[in-house]
DRENGUDREN-95855 format. One record per residue (C-alpha): residue number from 1; residue in one letter; chain; x, y, z. Coordinates in steps of 0.02 Angstrom, whole numbers. Layout:
 resi resn chain   east  north     up
  NUM    A     A      X      Y      Z
...
This chain:
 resi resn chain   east  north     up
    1    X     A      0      0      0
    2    X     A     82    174    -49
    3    X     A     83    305     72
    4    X     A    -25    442     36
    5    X     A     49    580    -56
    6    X     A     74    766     49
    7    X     A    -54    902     11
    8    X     A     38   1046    -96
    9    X     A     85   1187    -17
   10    X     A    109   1366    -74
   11    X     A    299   1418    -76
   12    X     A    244   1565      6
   13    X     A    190   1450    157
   14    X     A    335   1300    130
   15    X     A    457   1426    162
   16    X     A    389   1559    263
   17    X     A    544   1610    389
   18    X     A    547   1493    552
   19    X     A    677   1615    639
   20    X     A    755   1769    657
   21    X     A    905   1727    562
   22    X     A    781   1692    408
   23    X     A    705   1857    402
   24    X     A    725   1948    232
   25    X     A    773   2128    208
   26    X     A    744   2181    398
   27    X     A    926   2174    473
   28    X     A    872   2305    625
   29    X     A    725   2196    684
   30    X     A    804   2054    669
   31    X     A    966   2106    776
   32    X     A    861   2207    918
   33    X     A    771   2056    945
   34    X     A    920   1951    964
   35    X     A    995   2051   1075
   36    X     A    855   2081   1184
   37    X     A    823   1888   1189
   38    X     A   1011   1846   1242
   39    X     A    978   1972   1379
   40    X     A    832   1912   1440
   41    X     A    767   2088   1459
   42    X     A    590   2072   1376
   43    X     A    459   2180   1346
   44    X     A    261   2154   1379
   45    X     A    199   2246   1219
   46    X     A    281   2253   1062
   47    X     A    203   2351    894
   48    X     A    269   2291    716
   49    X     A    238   2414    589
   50    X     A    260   2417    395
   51    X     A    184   2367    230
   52    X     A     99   2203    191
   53    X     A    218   2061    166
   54    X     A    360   2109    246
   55    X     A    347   1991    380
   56    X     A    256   2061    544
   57    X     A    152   1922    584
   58    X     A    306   1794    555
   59    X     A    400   1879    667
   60    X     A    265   1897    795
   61    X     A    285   1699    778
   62    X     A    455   1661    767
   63    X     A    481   1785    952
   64    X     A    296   1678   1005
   65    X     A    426   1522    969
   66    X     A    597   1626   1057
   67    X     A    493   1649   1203
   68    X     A    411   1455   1229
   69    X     A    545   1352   1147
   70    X     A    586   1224   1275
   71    X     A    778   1283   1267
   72    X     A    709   1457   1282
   73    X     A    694   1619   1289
   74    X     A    823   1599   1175
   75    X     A    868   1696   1014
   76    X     A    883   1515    920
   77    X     A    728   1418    961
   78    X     A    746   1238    913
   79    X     A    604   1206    788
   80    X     A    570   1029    822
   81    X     A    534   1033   1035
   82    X     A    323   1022   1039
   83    X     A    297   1218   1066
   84    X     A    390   1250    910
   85    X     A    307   1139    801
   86    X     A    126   1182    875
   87    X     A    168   1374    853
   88    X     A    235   1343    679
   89    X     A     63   1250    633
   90    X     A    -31   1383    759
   91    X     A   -115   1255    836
   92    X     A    -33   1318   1026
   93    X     A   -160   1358   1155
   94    X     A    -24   1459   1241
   95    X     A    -13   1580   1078
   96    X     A   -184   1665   1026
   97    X     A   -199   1752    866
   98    X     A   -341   1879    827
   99    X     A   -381   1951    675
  100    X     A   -442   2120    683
  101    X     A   -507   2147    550
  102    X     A   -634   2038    574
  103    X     A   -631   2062    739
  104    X     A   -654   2237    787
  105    X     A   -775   2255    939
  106    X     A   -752   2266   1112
  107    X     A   -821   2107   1136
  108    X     A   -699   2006   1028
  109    X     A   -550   2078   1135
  110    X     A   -644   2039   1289
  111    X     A   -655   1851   1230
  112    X     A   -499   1822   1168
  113    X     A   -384   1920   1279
  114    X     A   -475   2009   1436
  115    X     A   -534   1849   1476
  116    X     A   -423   1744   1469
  117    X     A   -254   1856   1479
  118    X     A   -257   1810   1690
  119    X     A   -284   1634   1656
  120    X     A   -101   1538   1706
  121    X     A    -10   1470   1542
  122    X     A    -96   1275   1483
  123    X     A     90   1219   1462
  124    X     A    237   1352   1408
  125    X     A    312   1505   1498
  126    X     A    218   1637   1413
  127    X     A     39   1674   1345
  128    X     A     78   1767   1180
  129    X     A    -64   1882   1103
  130    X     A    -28   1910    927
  131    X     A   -161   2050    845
  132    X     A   -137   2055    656
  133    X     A   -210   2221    578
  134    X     A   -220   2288    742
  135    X     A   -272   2460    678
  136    X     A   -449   2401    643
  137    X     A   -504   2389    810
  138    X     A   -637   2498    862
  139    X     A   -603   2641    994
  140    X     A   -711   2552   1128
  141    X     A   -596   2381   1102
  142    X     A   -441   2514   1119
  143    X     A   -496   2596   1256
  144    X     A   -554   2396   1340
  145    X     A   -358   2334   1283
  146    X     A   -278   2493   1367
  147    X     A   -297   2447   1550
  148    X     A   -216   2251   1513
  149    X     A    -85   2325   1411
  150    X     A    -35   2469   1543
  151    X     A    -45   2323   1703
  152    X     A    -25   2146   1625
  153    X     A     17   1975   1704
  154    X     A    181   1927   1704
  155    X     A    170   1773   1595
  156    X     A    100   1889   1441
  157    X     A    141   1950   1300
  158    X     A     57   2070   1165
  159    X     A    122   2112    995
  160    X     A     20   2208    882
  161    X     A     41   2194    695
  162    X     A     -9   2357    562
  163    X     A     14   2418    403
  164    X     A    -58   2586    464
  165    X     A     24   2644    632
  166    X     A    -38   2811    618
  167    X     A   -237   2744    677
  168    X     A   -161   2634    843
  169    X     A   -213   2787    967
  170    X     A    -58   2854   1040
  171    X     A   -109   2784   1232
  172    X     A    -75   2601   1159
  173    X     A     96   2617   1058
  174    X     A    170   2736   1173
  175    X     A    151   2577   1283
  176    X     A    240   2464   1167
  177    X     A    400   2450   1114
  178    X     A    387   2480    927
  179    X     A    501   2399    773
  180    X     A    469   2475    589
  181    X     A    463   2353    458
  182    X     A    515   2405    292
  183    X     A    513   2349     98
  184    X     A    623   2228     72
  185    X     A    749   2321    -92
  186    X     A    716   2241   -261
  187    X     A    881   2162   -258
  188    X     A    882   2076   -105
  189    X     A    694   2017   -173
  190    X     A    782   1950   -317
  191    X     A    907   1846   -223
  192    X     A    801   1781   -116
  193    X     A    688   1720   -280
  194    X     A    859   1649   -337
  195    X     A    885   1558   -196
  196    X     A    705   1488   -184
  197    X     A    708   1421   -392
  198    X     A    854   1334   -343
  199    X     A    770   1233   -198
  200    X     A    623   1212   -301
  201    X     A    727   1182   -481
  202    X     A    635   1296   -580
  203    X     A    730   1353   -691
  204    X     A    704   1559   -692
  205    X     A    795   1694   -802
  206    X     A    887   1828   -722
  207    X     A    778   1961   -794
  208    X     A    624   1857   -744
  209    X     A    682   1874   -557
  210    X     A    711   2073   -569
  211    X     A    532   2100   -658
  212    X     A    476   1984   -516
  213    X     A    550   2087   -370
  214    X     A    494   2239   -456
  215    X     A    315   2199   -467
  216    X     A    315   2154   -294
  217    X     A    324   2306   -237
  218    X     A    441   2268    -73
  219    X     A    338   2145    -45
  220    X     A    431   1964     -3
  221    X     A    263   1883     21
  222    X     A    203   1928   -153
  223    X     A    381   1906   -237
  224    X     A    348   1710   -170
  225    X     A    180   1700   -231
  226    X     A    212   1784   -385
  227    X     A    369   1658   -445
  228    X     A    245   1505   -387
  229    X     A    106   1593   -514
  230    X     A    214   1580   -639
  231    X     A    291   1423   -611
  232    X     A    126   1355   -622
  233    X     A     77   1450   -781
  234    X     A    229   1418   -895
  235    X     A    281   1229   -849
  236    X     A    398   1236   -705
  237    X     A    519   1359   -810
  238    X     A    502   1537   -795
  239    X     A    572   1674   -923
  240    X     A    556   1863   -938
  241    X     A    433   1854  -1063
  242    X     A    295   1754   -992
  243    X     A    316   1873   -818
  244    X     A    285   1992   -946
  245    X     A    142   1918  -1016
  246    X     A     93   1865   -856
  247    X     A     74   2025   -771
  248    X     A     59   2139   -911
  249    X     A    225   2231   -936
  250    X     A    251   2318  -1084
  251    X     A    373   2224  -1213
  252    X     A    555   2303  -1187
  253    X     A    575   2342  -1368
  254    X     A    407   2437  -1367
  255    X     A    479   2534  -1217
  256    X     A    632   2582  -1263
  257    X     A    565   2641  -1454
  258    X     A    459   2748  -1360
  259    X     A    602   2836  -1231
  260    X     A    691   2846  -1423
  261    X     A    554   2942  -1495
  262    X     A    546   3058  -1323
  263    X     A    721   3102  -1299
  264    X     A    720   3128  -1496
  265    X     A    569   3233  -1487
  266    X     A    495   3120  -1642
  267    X     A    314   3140  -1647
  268    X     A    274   3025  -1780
  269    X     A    371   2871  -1695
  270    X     A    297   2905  -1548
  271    X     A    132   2881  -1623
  272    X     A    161   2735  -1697
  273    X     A    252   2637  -1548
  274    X     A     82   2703  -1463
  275    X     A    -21   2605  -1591
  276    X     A     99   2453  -1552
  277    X     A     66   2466  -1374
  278    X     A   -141   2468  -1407
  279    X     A   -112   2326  -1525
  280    X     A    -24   2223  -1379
  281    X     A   -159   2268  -1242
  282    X     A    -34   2365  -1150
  283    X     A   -120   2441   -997
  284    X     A    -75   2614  -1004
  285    X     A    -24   2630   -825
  286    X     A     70   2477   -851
  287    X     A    156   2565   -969
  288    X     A    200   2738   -904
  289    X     A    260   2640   -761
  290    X     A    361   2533   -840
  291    X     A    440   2653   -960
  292    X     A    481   2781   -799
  293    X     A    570   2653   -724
  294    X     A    660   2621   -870
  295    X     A    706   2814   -860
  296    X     A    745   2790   -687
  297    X     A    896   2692   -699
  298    X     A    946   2804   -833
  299    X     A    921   2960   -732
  300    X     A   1027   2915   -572
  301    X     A   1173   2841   -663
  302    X     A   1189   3016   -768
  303    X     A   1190   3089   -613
  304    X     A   1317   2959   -534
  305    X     A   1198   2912   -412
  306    X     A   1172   2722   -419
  307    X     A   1264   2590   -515
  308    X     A   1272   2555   -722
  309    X     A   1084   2572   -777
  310    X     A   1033   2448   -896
  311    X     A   1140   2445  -1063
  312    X     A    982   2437  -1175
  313    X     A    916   2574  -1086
  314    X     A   1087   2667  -1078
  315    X     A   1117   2660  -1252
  316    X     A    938   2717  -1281
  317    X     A    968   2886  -1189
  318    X     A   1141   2921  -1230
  319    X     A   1170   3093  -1254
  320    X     A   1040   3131  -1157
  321    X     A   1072   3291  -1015
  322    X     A    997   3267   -826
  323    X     A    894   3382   -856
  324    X     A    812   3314  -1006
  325    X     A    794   3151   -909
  326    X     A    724   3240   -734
  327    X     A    599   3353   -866
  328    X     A    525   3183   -967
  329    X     A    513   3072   -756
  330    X     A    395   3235   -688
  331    X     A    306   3230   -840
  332    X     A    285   3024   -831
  333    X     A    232   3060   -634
  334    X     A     85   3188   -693
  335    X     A     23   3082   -829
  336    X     A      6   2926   -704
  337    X     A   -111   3065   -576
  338    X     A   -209   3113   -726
  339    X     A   -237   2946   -761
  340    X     A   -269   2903   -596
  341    X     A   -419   3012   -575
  342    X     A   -493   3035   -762
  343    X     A   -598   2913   -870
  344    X     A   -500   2909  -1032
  345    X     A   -331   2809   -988
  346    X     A   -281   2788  -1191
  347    X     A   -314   3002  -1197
  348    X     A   -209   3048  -1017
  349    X     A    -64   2924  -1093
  350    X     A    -45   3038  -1253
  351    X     A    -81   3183  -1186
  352    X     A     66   3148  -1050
  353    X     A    164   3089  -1193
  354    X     A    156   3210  -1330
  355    X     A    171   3364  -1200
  356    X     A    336   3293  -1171
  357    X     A    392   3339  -1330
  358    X     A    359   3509  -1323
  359    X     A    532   3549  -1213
  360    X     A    616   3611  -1382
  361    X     A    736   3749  -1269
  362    X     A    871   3687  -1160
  363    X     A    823   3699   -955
  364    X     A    997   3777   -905
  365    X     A    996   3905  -1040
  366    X     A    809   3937   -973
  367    X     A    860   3932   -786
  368    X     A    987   4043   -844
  369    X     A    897   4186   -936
  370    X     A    775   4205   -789
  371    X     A    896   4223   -668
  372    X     A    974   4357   -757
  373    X     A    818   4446   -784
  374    X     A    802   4429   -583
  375    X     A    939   4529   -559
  376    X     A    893   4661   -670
  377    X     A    745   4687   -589
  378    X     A    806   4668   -407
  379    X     A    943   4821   -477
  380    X     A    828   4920   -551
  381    X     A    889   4903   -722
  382    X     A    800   4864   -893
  383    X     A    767   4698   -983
  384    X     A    851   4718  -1121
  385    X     A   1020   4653  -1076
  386    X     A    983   4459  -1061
  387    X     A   1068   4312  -1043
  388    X     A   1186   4273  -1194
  389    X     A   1147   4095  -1173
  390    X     A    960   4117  -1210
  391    X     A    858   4161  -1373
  392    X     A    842   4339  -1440
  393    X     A    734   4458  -1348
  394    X     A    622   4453  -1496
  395    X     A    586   4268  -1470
  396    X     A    513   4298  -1290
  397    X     A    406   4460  -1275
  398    X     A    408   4572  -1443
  399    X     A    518   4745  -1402
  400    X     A    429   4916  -1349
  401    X     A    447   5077  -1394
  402    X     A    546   5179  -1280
  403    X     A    484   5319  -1231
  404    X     A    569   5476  -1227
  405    X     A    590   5523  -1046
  406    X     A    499   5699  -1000
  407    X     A    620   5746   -881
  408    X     A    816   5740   -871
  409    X     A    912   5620   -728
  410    X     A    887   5695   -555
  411    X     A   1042   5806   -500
  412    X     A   1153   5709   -400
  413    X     A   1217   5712   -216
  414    X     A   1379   5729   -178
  415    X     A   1397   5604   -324
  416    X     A   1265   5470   -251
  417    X     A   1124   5484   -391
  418    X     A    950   5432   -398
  419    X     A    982   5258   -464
  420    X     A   1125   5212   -351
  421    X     A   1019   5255   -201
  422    X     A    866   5154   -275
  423    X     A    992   4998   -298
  424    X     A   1081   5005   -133
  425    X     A    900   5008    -50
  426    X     A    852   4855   -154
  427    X     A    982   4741   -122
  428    X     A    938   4767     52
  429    X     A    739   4757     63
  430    X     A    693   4717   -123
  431    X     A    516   4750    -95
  432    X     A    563   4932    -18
  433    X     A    656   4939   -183
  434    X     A    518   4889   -297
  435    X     A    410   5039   -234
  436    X     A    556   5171   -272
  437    X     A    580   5089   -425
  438    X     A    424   5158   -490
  439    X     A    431   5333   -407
  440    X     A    537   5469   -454
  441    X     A    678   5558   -335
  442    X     A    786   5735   -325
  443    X     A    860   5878   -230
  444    X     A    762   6030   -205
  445    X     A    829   6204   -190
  446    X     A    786   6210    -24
  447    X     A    923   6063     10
  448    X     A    794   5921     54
  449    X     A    801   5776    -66
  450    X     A    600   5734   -112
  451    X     A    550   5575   -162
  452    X     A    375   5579   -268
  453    X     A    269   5417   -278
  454    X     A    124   5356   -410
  455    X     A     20   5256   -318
  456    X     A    -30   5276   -128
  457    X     A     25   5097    -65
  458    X     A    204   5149   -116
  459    X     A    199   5310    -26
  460    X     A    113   5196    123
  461    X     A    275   5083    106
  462    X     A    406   5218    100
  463    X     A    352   5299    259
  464    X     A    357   5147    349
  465    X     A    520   5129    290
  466    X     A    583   5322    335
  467    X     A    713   5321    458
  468    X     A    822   5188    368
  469    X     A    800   5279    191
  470    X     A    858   5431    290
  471    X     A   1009   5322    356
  472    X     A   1023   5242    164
  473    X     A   1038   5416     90
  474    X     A   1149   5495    239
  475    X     A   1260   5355    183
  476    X     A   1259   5398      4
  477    X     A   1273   5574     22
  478    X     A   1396   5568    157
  479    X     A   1304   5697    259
  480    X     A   1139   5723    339
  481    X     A    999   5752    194
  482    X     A    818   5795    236
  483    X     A    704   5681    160
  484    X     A    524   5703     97
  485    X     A    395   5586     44
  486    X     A    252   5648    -58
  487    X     A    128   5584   -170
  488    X     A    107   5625   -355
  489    X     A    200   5720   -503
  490    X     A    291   5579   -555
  491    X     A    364   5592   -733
  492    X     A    396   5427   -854
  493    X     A    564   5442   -794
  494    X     A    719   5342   -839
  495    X     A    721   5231   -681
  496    X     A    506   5191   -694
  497    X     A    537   5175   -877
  498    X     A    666   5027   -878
  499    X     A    571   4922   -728
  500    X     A    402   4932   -857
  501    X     A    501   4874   -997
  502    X     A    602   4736   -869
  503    X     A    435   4680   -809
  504    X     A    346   4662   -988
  505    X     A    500   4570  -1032
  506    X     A    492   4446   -890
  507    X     A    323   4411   -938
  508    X     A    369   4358  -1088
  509    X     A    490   4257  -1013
  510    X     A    379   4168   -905
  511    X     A    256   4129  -1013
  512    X     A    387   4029  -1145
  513    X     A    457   3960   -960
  514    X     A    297   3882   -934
  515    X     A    297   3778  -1074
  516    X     A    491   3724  -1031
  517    X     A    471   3695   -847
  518    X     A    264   3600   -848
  519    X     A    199   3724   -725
  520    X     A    178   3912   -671
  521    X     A    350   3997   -687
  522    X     A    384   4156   -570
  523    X     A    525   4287   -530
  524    X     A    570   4320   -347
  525    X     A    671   4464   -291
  526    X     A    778   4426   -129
  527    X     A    932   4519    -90
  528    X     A   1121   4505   -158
């Protein structure tokens, strides 16, 4: 008679971690724990936090198992003695686990754990209270677990178990002693997929285990379940294309035609690897996801942040700037919200696409021209003189007349003139600036030097301001000059006359910039 043949079991469940030395991606957790086991110096509440499948509930195991093994506490529990293998199967009466999210009330803590948490262990050293999605509980079962969390029995033991810390009311973590769980890196996913093939013999491509990891989002549960998917789907054998197929990534070539057509500002390719993507069932998420990763890579390498991108994706982008790179990833990132919240996906892809290729200027010469048209303004001067590295004046904001100033230069003093005083006062307090940029200044007969504003706020400002433009001028003058601030009688002067034209100028500027940059462009005067 043949013995009967084991049920299958999930890889994700075969080789879920059975101790701390097994934990993936979580070095910190695992060492705390360690250490606070070989020290015996335990804690009554603990609170894992982190994103799903990074191994909080294991954990809250494998310490259930540190704390009960019958060599224990110990940071090494055996795995075979009979707590082990009854908390492994979580069949131990000693270790409860409750499921809040089911389980929400007041009266499902009050069964499970007020209850029974004074009750002597049935066999091991410790009770053990493990609360998976703790944040669902209610804030009558909160306020019911407080009072047995703050004064508990010596022979238990709570840990908690969330994905959102941020609803456990503060009265119940600030009682716990709290590790933070975090995505396990796509390269450590990726070796540990490795690893897992090889137990299993399925033979796996390379590429296969990266698209893998990267679909699973930091997620070592998922990676596991994901590689048994397609294990199951393609024949024990697993290769980049059928993850591909699989999941629904976009075909490489398809991708990296399209970053061609971007960074080559090709409209008509573009178009057409769009049509190839349609014809493929490409979802477009899928694919603005996909092809921003690709950038990615890309990106930090120009920038010598990370390690050699991928050479199909290099060579795709070469001669390609940061800044080209950084301009096409924030446009990728507002085409994915658009998408997120419209109803026409195929419409927010090409619209997010084909505004892309409408960065025809280069962003430094850009960045450049405004900031020299910054400190034109911030001096007082006109907007003529531009940066050398930008178009012609002609392409921004077409040129004004000037006007032929009514009234000569105000005299000077003591060989401090009007526009030197205006300038020394702006690089100071540029908005104190601004205003006697568009008034008009000179010395009267009398000796006094009167300052004469358009508009009422300015006058408003400048009074305010007195007793340092009285020091400002003193300074200028090098002597003690009256000053007087009146409204009106101001003449198109030279001064008023180049801030109008700097301004109109700067408009122009901004409103090409806005097509550069993707958003609202703007000028801000601060002090040299």
């Amino acid at each position: 008679m043949t013995a009967p043949k084991e049920p299958h079991q999930v890889l994700a469940r075969k080789y879920r971690p059975q101790g701390l030395d097994e934990l993936v991606g979580q070095p910190g957790v695992s060492q705390t724990l360690r250490g606070a086991l070989a020290a015996k110096r335990l804690h009554h509440a603990y609170l894992f936090t982190g994103p799903r499948g990074c191994g909080k509930t294991t954990t809250a195991r494998i310490l259930a198992k540190a704390l009960n093994c019958a060599q224990g506490p110990t940071p090494d529990p055996c795995g075979t003695c009979v707590s082990c293998r009854e908390i492994a199967s979580s069949s131990c009466l000693d270790v409860l686990e409750m499921d809040a999210a089911s389980h929400t009330g007041v009266d499902n803590v009050r069964e499970v754990i007020i209850d029974t948490v004074g009750l002597a262990p049935t066999r091991d050293r410790y009770k053990v209270f493990i609360v998976d999605e703790a944040h669902m509980l209610s804030s009558a079962a909160f306020n019911a677990l407080l009072k047995t969390i703050e004064e508990p029995p010596p022979h238990a033991v709570f840990v908690l178990a969330t994905t959102e810390a941020h609803k456990v009311p503060a009265t119940i973590a600030s009682r716990c002693q709290r590790f933070k769980f975090r995505p396990v890196a796509a390269d450590a996913l990726a070796e540990h997929l490795a690893a897992l093939a090889k137990k299993e013999k399925i033979a796996v491509e390379p590429e296969a285990l990266l698209l893998l990891a990267r679909a699973a989002e930091g997620s070592l549960r998922d990676a596991v379940s994901l590689l048994d998917q397609c294990r199951c789907a393609d024949g024990g054998a697993v290769s980049a294309e059928s993850v591909r197929d699989a999941f629904g990534f976009a075909p490489q070539e398809l991708l990296l035609g399209a970053a061609r057509a971007l960074l080559g500002r090709d409209a008509k390719a573009l178009a057409s690897w769009l049509r190839k993507s349609y014809e493929e069932g490409v979802d477009p998420a899928q694919f603005l996801k996909d092809l921003r990763a690709g950038l990615e890579g890309v990106y930090l390498r120009a920038l010598g942040a990370s390690a050699p991108a991928d050479p199909a994706w290099s060579e795709a982008a070469a001669g390609a700037s940061p800044e080209a790179l950084g301009f096409l990833l924030r446009r990728l990132n507002r085409a994915l919200e658009e998408l997120r919240f419209g109803d026409a996906p195929r419409l927010a892809l090409e619209l997010g696409l084909f505004s892309a290729l409408e960065a025809a200027h280069d962003l430094g010469a850009w960045a450049a021209r405004l900031e020299a048209l910054e400190r034109r303004l911030a001096a007082g001067g006109g907007g003529a003189a531009l940066a050398p590295a930008a178009a012609s004046a002609a392409e921004v904001a077409p040129a004004a007349p000037r006007a032929a100033p009514v009234s000569a230069a105000p005299p000077s003093i003591s060989g401090a003139d009007w526009p030197a005083f205006v300038a020394a006062v702006a690089r100071e307090k540029p908005l104190l600036g601004g205003a006697l940029e568009r008034a008009a200044g000179g010395l009267e007969p009398s000796g006094s030097f009167t300052v004469r504003f358009a508009k009422p706020f300015d006058l408003d400002t400048a009074k305010r301001a007195q007793p340092y433009l009285e020091q400002a001028l003193e300074r200028l003058a090098g002597r003690p000059v009256a000053l007087a601030l009146v409204l009106g009688g101001v003449a198109a002067s030279g001064p008023v006359e180049d801030g109008a034209l700097a301004a109109e100028a700067a408009g122009g500027a901004l409103q090409a910039a806005e097509g550069v940059f993707g958003g609202k462009a703007r000028i801000v005067s601060r002090a040299r």
